[in-house]
Every structure is written in structure tokens, then in C-alpha cells.
Short mmCIF file of the C-alpha atoms (twelve columns), coordinates in Angstrom:
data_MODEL
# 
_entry.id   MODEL 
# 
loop_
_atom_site.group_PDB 
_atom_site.id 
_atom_site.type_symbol 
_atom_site.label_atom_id 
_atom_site.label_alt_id 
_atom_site.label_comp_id 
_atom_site.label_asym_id 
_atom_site.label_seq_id 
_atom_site.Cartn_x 
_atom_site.Cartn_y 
_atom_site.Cartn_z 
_atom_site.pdbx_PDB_model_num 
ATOM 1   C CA . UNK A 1   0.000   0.000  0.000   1 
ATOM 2   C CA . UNK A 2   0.812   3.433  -0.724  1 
ATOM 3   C CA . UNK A 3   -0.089  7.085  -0.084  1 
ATOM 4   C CA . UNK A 4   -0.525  9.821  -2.961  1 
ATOM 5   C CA . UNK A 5   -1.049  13.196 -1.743  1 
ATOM 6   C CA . UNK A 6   -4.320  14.207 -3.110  1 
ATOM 7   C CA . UNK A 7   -3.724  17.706 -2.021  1 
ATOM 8   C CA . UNK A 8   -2.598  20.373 0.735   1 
ATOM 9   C CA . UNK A 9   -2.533  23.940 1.452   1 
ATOM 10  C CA . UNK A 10  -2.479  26.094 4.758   1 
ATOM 11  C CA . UNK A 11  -4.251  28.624 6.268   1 
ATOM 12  C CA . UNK A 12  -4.528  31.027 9.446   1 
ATOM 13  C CA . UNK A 13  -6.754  30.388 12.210  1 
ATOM 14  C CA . UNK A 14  -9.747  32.678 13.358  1 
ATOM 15  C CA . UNK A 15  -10.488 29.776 16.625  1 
ATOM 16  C CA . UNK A 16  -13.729 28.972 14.776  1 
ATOM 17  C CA . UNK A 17  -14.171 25.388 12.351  1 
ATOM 18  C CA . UNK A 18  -12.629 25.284 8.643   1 
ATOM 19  C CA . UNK A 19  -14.246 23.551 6.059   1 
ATOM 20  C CA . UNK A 20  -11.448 21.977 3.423   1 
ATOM 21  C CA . UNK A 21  -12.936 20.989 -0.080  1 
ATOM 22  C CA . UNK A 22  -11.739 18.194 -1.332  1 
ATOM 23  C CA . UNK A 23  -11.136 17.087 -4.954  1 
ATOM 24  C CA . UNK A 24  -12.054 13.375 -4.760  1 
ATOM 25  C CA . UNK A 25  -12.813 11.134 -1.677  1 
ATOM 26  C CA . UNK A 26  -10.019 10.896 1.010   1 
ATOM 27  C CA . UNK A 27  -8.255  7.976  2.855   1 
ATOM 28  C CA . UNK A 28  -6.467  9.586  5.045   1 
ATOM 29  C CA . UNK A 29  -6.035  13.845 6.104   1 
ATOM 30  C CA . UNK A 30  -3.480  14.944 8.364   1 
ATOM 31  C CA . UNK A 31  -2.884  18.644 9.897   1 
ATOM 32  C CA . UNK A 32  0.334   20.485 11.764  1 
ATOM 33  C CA . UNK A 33  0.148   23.592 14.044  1 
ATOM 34  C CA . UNK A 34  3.140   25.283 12.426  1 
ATOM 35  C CA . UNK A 35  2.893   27.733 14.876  1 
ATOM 36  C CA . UNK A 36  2.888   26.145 18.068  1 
ATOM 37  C CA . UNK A 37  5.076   23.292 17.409  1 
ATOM 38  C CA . UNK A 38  8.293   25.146 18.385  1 
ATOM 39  C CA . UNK A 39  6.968   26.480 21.352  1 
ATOM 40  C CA . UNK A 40  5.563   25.012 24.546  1 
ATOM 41  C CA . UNK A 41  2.502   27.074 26.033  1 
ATOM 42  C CA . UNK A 42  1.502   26.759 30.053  1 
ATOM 43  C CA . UNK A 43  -1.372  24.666 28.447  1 
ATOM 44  C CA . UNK A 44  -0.782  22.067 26.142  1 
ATOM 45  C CA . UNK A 45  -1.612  22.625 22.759  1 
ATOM 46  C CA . UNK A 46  -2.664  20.639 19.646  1 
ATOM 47  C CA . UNK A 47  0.486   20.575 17.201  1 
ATOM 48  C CA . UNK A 48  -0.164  17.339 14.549  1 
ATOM 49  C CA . UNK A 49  -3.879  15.794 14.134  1 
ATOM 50  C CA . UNK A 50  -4.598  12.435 12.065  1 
ATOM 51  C CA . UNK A 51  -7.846  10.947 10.478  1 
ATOM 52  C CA . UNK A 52  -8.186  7.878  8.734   1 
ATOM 53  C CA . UNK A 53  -11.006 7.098  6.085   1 
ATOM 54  C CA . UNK A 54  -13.246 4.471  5.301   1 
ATOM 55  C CA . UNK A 55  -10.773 2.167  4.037   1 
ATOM 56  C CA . UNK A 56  -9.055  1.171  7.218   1 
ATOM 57  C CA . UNK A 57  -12.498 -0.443 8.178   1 
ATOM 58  C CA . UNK A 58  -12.100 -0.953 12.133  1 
ATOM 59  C CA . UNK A 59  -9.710  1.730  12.136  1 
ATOM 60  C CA . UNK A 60  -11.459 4.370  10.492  1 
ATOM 61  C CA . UNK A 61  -11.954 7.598  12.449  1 
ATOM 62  C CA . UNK A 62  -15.595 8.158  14.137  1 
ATOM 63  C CA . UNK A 63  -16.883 11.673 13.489  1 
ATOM 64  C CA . UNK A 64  -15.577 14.690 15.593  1 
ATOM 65  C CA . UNK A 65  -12.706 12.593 16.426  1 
ATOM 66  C CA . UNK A 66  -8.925  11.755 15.249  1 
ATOM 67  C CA . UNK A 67  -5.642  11.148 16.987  1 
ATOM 68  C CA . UNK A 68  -4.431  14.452 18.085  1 
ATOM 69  C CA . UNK A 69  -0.511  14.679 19.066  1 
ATOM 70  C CA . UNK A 70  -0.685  17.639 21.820  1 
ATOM 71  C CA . UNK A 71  2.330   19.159 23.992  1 
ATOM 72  C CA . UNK A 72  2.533   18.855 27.671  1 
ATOM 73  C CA . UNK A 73  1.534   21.764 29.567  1 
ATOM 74  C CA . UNK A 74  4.850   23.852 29.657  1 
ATOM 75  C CA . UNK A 75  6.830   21.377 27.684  1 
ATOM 76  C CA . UNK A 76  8.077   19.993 24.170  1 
ATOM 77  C CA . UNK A 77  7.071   16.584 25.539  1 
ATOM 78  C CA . UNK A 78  4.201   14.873 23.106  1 
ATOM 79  C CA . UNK A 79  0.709   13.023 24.348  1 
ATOM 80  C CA . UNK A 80  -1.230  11.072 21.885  1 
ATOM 81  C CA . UNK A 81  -4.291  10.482 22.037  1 
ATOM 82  C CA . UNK A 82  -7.632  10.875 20.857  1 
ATOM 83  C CA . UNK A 83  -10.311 14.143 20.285  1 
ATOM 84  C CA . UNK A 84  -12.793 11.500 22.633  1 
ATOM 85  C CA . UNK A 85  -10.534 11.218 25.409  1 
ATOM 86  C CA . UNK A 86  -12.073 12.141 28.965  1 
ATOM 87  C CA . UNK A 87  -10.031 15.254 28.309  1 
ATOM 88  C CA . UNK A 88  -12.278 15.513 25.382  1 
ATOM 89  C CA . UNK A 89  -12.308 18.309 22.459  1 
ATOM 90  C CA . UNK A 90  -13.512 18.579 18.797  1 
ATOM 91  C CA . UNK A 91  -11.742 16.823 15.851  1 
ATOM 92  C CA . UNK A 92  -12.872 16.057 12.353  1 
ATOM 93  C CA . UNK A 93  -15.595 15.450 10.530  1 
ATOM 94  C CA . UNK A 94  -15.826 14.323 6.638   1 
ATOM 95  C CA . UNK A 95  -18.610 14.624 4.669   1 
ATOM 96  C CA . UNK A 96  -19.611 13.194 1.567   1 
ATOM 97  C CA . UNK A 97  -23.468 14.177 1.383   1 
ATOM 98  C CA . UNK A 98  -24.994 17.662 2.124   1 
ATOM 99  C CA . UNK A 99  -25.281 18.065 6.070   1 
ATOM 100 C CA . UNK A 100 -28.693 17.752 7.309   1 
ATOM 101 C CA . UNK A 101 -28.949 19.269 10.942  1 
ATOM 102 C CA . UNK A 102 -30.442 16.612 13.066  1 
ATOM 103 C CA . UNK A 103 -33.657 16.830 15.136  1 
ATOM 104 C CA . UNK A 104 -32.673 18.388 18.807  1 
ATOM 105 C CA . UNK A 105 -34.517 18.129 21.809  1 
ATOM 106 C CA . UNK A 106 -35.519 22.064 23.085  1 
ATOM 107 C CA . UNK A 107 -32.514 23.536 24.756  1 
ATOM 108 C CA . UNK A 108 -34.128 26.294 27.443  1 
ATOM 109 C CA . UNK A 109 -32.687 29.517 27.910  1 
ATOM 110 C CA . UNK A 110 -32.768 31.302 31.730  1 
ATOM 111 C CA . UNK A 111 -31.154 34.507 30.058  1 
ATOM 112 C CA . UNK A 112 -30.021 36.640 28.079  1 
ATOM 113 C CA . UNK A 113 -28.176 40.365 29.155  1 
ATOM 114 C CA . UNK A 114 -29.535 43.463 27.291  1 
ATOM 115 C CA . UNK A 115 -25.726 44.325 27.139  1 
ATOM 116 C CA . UNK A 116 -23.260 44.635 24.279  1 
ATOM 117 C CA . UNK A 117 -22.427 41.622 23.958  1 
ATOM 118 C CA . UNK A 118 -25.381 40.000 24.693  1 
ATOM 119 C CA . UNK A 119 -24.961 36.994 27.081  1 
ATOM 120 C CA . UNK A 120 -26.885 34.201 27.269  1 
ATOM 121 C CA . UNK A 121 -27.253 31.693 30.471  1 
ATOM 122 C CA . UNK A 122 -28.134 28.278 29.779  1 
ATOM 123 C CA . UNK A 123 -26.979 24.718 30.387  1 
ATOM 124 C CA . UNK A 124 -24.735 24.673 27.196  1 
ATOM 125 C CA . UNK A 125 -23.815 21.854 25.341  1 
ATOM 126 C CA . UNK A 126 -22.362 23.850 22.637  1 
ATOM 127 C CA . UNK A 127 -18.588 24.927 21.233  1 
ATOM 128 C CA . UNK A 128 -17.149 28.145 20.328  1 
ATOM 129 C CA . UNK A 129 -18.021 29.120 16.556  1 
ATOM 130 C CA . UNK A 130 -21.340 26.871 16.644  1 
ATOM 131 C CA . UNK A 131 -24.596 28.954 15.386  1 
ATOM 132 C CA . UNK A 132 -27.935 28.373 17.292  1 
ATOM 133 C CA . UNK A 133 -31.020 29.679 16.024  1 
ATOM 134 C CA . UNK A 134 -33.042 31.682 18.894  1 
ATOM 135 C CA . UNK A 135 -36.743 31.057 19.192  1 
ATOM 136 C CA . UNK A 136 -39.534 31.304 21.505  1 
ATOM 137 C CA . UNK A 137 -38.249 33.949 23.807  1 
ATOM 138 C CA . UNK A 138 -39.910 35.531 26.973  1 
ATOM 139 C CA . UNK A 139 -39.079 39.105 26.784  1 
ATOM 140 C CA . UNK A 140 -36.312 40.475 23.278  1 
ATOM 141 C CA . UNK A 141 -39.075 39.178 20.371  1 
ATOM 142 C CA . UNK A 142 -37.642 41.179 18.790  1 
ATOM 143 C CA . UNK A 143 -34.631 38.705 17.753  1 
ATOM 144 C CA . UNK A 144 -36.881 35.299 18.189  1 
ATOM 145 C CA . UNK A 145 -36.028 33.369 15.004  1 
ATOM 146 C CA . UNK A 146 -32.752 35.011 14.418  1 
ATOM 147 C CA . UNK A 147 -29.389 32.624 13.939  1 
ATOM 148 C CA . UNK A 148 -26.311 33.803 16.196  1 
ATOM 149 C CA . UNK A 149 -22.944 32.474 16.212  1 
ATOM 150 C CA . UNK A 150 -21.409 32.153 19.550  1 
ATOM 151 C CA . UNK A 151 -18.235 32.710 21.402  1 
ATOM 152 C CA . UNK A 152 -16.760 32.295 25.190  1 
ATOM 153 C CA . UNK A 153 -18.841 29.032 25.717  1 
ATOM 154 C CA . UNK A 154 -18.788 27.635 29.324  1 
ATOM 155 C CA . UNK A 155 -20.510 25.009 30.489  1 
ATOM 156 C CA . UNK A 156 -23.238 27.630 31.651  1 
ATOM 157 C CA . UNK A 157 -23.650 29.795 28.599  1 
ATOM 158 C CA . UNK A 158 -22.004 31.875 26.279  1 
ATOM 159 C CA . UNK A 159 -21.724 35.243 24.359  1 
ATOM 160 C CA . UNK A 160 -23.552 36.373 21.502  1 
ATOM 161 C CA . UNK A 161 -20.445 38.739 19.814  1 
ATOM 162 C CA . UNK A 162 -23.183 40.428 17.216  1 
ATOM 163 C CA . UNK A 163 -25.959 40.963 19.198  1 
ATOM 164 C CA . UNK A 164 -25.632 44.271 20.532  1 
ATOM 165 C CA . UNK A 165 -28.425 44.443 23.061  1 
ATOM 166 C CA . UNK A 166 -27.488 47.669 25.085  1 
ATOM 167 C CA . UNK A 167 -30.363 49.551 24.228  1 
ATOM 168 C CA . UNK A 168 -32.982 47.280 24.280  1 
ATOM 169 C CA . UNK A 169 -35.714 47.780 27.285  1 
ATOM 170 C CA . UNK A 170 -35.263 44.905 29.069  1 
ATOM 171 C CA . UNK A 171 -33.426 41.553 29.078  1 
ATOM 172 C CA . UNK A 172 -34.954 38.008 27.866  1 
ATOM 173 C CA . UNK A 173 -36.076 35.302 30.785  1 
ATOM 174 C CA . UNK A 174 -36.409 32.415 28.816  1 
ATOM 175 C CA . UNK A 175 -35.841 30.886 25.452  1 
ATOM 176 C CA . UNK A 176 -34.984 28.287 23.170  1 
ATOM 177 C CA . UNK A 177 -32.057 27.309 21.180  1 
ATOM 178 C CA . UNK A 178 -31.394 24.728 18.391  1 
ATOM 179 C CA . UNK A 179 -27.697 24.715 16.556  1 
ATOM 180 C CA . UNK A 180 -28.152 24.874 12.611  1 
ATOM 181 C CA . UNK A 181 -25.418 23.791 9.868   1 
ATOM 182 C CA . UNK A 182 -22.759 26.093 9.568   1 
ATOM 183 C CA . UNK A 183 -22.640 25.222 5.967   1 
ATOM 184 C CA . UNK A 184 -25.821 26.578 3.576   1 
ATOM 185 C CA . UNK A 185 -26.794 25.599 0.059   1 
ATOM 186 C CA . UNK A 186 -25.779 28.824 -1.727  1 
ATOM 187 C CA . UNK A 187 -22.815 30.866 -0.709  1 
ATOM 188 C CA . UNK A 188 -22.406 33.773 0.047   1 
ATOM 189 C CA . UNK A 189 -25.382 33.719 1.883   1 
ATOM 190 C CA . UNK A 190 -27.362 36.601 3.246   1 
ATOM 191 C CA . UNK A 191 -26.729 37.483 7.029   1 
ATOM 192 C CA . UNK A 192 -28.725 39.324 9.983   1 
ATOM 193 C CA . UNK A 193 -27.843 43.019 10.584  1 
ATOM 194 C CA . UNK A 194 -27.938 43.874 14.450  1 
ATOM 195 C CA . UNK A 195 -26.622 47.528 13.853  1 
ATOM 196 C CA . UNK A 196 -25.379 49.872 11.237  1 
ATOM 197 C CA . UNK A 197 -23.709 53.293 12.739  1 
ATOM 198 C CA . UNK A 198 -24.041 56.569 11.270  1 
ATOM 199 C CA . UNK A 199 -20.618 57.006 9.391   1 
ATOM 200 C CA . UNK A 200 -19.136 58.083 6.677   1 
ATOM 201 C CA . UNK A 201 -18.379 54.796 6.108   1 
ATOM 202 C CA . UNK A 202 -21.412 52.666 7.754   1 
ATOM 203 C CA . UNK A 203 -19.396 49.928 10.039  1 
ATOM 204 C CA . UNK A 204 -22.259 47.625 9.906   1 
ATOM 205 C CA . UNK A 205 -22.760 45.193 12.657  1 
ATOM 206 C CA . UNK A 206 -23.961 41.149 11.729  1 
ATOM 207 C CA . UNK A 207 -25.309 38.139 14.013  1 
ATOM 208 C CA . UNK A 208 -22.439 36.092 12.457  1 
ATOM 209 C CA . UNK A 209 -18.425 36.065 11.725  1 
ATOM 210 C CA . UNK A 210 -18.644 37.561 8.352   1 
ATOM 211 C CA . UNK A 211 -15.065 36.721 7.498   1 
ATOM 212 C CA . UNK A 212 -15.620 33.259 5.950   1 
ATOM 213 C CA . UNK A 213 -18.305 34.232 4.029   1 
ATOM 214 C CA . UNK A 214 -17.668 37.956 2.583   1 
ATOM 215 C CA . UNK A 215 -14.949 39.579 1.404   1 
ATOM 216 C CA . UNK A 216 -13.926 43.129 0.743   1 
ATOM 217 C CA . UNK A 217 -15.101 44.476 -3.047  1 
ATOM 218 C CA . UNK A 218 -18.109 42.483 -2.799  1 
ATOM 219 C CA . UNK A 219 -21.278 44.174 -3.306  1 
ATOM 220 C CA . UNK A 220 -24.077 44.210 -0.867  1 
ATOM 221 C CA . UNK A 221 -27.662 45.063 -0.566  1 
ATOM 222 C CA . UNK A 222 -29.395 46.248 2.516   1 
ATOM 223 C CA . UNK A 223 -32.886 45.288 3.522   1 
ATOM 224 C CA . UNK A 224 -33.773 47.356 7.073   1 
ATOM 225 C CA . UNK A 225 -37.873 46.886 7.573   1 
ATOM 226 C CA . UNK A 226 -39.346 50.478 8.857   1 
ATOM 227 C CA . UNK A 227 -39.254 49.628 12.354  1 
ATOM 228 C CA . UNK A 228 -35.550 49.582 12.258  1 
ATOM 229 C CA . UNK A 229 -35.244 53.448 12.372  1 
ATOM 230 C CA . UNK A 230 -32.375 53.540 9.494   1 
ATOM 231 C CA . UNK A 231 -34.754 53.671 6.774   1 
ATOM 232 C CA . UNK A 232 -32.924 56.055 4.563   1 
ATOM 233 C CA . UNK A 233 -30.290 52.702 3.663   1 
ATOM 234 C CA . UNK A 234 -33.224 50.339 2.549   1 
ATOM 235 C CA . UNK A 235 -32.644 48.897 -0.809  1 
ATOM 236 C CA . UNK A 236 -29.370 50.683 -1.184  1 
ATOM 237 C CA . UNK A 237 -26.124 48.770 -2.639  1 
ATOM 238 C CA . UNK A 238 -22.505 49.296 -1.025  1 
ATOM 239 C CA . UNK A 239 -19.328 47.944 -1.561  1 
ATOM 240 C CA . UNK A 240 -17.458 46.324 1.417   1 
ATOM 241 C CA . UNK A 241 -14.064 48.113 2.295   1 
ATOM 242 C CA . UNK A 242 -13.395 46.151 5.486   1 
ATOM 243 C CA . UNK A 243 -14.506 42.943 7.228   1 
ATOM 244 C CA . UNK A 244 -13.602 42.246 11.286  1 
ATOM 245 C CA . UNK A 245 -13.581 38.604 12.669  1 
ATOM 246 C CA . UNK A 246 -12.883 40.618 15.759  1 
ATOM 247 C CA . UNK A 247 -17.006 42.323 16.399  1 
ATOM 248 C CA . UNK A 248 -18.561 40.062 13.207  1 
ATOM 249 C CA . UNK A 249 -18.828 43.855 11.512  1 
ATOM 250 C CA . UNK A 250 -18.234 44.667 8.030   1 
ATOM 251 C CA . UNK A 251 -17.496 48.355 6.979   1 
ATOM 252 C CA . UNK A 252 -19.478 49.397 3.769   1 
ATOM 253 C CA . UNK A 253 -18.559 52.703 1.523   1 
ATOM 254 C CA . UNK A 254 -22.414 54.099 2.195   1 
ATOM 255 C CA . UNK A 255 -22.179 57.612 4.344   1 
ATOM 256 C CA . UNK A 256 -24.980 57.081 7.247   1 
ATOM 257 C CA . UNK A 257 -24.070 60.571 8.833   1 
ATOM 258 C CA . UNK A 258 -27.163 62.184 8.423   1 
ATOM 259 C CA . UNK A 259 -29.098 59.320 8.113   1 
ATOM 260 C CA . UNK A 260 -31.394 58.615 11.411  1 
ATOM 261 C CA . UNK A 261 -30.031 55.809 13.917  1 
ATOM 262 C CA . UNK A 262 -30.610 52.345 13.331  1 
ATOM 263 C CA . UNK A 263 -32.256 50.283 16.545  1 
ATOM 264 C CA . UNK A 264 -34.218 47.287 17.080  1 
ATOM 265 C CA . UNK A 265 -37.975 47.667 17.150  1 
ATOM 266 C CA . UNK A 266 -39.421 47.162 20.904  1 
ATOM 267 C CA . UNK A 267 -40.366 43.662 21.965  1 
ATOM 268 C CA . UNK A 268 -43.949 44.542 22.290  1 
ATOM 269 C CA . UNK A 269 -43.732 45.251 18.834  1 
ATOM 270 C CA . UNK A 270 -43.341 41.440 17.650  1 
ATOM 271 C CA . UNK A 271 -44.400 39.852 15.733  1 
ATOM 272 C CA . UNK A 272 -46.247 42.223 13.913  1 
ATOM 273 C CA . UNK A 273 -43.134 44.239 13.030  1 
ATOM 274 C CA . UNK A 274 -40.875 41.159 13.644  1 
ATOM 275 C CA . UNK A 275 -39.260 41.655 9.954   1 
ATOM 276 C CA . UNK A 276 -35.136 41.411 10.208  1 
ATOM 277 C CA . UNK A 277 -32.739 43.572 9.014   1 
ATOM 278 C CA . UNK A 278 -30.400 41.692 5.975   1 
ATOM 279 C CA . UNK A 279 -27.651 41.917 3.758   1 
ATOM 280 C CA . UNK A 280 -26.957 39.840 0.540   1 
ATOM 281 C CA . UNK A 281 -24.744 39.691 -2.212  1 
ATOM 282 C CA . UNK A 282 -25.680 42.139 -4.806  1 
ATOM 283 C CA . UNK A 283 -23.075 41.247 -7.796  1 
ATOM 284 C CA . UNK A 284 -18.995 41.084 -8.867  1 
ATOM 285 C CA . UNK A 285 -16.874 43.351 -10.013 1 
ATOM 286 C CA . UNK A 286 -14.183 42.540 -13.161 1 
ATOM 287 C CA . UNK A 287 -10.505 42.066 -11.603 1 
ATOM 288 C CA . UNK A 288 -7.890  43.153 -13.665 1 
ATOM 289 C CA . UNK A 289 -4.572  41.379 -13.152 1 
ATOM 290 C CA . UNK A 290 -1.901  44.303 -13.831 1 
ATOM 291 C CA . UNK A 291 0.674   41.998 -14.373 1 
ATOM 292 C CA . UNK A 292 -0.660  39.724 -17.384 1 
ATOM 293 C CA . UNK A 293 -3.029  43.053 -18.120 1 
ATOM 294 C CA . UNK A 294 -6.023  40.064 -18.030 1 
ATOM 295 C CA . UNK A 295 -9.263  41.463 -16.736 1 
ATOM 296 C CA . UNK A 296 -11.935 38.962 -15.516 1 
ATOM 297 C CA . UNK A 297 -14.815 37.832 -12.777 1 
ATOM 298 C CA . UNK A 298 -13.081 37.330 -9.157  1 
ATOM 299 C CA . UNK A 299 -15.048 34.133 -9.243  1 
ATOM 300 C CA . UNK A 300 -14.388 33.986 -5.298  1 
ATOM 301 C CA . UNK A 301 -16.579 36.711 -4.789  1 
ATOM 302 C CA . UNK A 302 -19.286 36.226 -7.033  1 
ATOM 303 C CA . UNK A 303 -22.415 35.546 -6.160  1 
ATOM 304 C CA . UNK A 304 -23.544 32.723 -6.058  1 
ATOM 305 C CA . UNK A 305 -22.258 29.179 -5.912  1 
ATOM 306 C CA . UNK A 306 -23.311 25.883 -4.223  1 
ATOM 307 C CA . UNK A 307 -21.811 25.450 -0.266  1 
ATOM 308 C CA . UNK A 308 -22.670 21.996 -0.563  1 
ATOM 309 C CA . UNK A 309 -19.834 20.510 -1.904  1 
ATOM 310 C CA . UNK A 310 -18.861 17.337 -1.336  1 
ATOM 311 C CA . UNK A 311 -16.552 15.695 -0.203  1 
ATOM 312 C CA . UNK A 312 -15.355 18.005 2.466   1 
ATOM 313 C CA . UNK A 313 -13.318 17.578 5.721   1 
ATOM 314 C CA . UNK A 314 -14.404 19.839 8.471   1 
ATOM 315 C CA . UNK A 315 -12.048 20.777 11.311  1 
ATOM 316 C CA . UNK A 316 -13.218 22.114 14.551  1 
ATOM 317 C CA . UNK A 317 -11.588 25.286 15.548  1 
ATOM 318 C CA . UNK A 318 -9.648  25.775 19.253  1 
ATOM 319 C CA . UNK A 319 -6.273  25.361 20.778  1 
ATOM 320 C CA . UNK A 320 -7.009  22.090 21.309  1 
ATOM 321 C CA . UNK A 321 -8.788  21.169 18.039  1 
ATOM 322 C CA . UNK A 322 -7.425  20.719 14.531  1 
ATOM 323 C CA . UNK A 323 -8.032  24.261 12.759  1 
ATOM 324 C CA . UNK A 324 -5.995  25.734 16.098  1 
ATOM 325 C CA . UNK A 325 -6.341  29.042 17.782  1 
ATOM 326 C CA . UNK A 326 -6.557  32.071 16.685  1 
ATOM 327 C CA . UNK A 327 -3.392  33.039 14.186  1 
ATOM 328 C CA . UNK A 328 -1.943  29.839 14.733  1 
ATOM 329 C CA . UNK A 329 -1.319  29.059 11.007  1 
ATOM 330 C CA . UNK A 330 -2.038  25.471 10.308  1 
ATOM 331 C CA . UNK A 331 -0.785  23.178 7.351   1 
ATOM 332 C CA . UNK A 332 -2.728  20.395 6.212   1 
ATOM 333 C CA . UNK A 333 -2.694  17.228 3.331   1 
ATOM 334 C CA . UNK A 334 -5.191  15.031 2.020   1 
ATOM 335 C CA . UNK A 335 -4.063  11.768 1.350   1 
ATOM 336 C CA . UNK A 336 -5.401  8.777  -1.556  1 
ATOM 337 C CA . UNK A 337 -4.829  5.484  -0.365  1 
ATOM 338 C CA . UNK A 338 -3.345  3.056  -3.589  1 
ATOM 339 C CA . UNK A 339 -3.897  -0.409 -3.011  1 
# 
């Protein structure tokens, strides 16, 4: 038997799951933590990560697992073991059909802040980067039905990083939650606005990381319902000049100075204003290449394409996980078994 690389690349961390396209099926995928392998941080990190395919029958990896090779606290020394250990943390998944998002049992919520961030309180199950949809909330209607991705999970809740709740009358008492596929059936998909400032550049505020799924030059339209005060940017286009992994905003070339502030309609309000405020893709732009003088479609930024392909490897994000932490820049090669 023998391995041919089916293909590689590399790419730096955000601390959030990566989803790697693959050509043809797999047999066996292997990342390396280029930056923390020299180093040895008070808490052991994640440095090499292995997952074996179908092929190896018995020995093929279970979803959300692998053999992960992680440093000693403090030291160079190496532990291996497995993403399912009792010292357990998120590994990788492959996919060769479209995800379907499984039925849940009703996950209550006992809170959420009207702060900025939002937090919410709640007997969490979930990881960091994972997006829950919101429903059936006592008290904040106003964002019932609205998908969030969260950040700062502890066993006992976690923050919602684009839900800027500050001004909203009160706080929520109770709630649902369900977590939804990261990965939708057209991309770029639209997203939920939770604030848009009054700027000369609007620095425009989204339930979601918008870093994996927009990109600066894209062109986006704005859909803000009546009851969202800001009703001067409805149906208006903008090009994106900037895009922050670091408050889920993106920064749009639209002056909002004199435009009136943008807010979330009361609770009492819902649902008969409970319309959301949106983005979407609204169109590429021609790329010229100044050094072959070629001019044509930056196909990476045109809308729209399938997210469903397939197959796919999905690493989970985190120090301790195979996509790392946050800059940690992280190698990785997909592997065809010959036999």
C-alpha cells in the first residue's frame, strides 16, 4: 500500500471550524500547528492531528474525532491520544453528502443580558463558533427566530459577539435554542444586521463572523424593515471596504451621517413588526490582473455558488482542536490510499 497526496494547502486560524474541499474522496487527512510546534505554552496545545477514512475499516476515524498529538503543559514533551478522550475536544468530521442538521430536543434559555455583547445563560452543550437559532423567547421578540454564532462558551452559557443588546428595554427570561449547519446551500449567503452606525463609512454590525463568508469588493444590498429606524439605507447597494472577525462587523462605503439611527424595534412590537434587518450579495466586479493586463470575474466573490460541496473535511476550531487558535497558522494534506 501506498499514499498519494491528493492535495494540501495552509491557512490562518480565526479559533472557529474550517471547512477543506476536497477534490475526490479521502483515505487519510493529516494537519500540523506550524505555529505552536516550536513552542511550549503553560497549556498544552494541539500541534499534529490524524484521520483515517473508510478504508481502514475498524480503524477508520468516528466523526468529531482523530488522533491528536498535543504538547505537555509547559513542555516539548508529546501526548497522543484521541479528540474522545475524557479530556475531550472537537476533531474532524468528513462529509460526503450535504449536512442535514439533526432533530434536537428544546434547549431552554434562563437569560439573556440586554448588554453589548449580549450573554446568554443556559446549560450549554455547545462549542465556540457553533450557530444556534433563537426562538420562543420571553421578553427580546424582537430577535426570536434570528441565527447567532457564539463565542466564550462555558458550560453555563455563552456570548452572543453580534448581538448588541445595550439599548434594548429589558433583558430576555427564557428561550430556546437549536444549533443549525454552519454550511448553507448557496454561498455567500445573506446574514442578519444587528446595527449599522451613522458614518461616513457605515461599520455595519452582523449576528455572524462575516469573514468566511464575505470579502472586501463584494457588493451588498441592505434590507432594514421600517421599524428599524435607518430607513434612509433600505434597498441601497454598497461595496465592502473592510470585514472584522474581531465584532462580526463589516465596513461598507455608504455615508450614514445624516441618516437617522438604526435600533431594534421594541419587543412589544413582535411579531407584527418582527421583519429582520439583511444583507446579501448584490453582484462582482471585473478584476484586472496588472501583471498579465487580463481582466476577468473574481469568481471567489461572485455571487452565487453551491456550499454543498462534497466531499469536504471539516475541522473544529480551538487550541485544542485541529483548525488551532486564533493566528496559529495550520498546514494540512489530504491523502489517496493506492492499493
Amino acid at each position: 500500500m501506498a499514499f498519494t497526496i491528493l492535495t494540501g494547502g495552509s491557512f490562518t486560524s480565526t479559533g472557529v471550524g474550517v471547512k477543506i474541499n476536497l477534490p475526490s474522496s479521502a483515505d487519510y487527512f493529516v494537519t500540523t500547528n506550524v505555529t505552536q510546534l516550536p513552542l511550549a505554552p503553560a497549556t498544552g496545545v494541539v500541534v499534529r492531528a490524524e484521520w483515517y477514512g473508510p478504508k481502514f475499516g475498524l480503524g477508520q476515524t468516528a466523526a468529531n474525532d482523530g488522533i491528536r498529538w498535543k504538547k505537555t503543559n509547559s513542555t516539548n514533551a508529546i501526548n497522543i491520544d484521541t479528540f474522545a478522550t475524557s479530556t475531550a475536544s472537537n476533531g474532524f468530521t468528513y462529509y460526503t453528502t450535504s449536512p442535514i442538521v439533526e432533530a434536537q430536543a428544546a434547549n431552554a434559555i434562563t437569560a439573556i443580558t440586554n448588554a453589548t455583547p449580549a450573554v446568554v445563560t443556559q446549560t450549554n452543550t455547545y462549542s465556540n463558533g457553533d450557530i444556534i437559532r433563537i426562538y420562543n423567547t420571553t421578553g427580546m421578540l424582537q430577535i426570536a427566530g434570528m441565527d447567532f454564532q457564539i463565542s466564550s462558551v462555558s458550560g453555563s452559557g455563552y456570548t452572543l459577539l453580534g448581538l448588541p443588546a445595550a439599548g434594548f428595554a429589558a433583558a430576555a427570561t427564557a428561550g430556546y435554542t437549536r444549533r443549525i449547519s454552519q454550511f448553507n446551500f448557496v454561498d455567500p449567503e445573506f446574514l442578519y444586521v444587528t446595527n449599522i452606525t451613522q458614518a461616513t463609512n457605515a461599520v455595519v454590525t452582523l449576528s455572524v463572523d462575516p469573514t468566511t463568508i464575505y470579502a472586501v469588493g463584494m457588493l451588498v444590498k441592505f434590507t432594514v424593515p421600517y421599524s428599524y429606524g435607518m430607513t434612509q439605507i433600505n434597498q441601497m447597494t454598497g461595496e465592502i471596504i473592510a470585514v472584522s472577525a474581531a465584532n462580526y462587523t463589516i465596513t461598507v462605503n455608504i455615508n450614514t451621517s445624516a441618516f437617522t439611527a438604526f435600533a431594534f424595534p421594541a419587543s412589544s412590537g413582535s411579531p407584527t413588526t418582527q421583519l429582520f434587518a439583511t444583507i446579501a450579495p448584490s453582484g462582482a466586479r471585473t478584476q484586472n490582473d496588472p501583471i498579465y493586463g487580463v481582466t476577468g470575474y473574481d469568481f471567489v466573490k461572485q455571487p452565487f455558488h453551491t456550499a454543498q460541496f462534497t466531499p469536504y473535511m471539516y475541522l473544529a476550531g480551538g487550541a485544542q482542536s485541529p483548525a488551532g487558535a486564533n493566528n496559529d497558522q495550520i498546514n494540512w494534506i489530504a491523502y489517496k490510499l493506492e492499493t
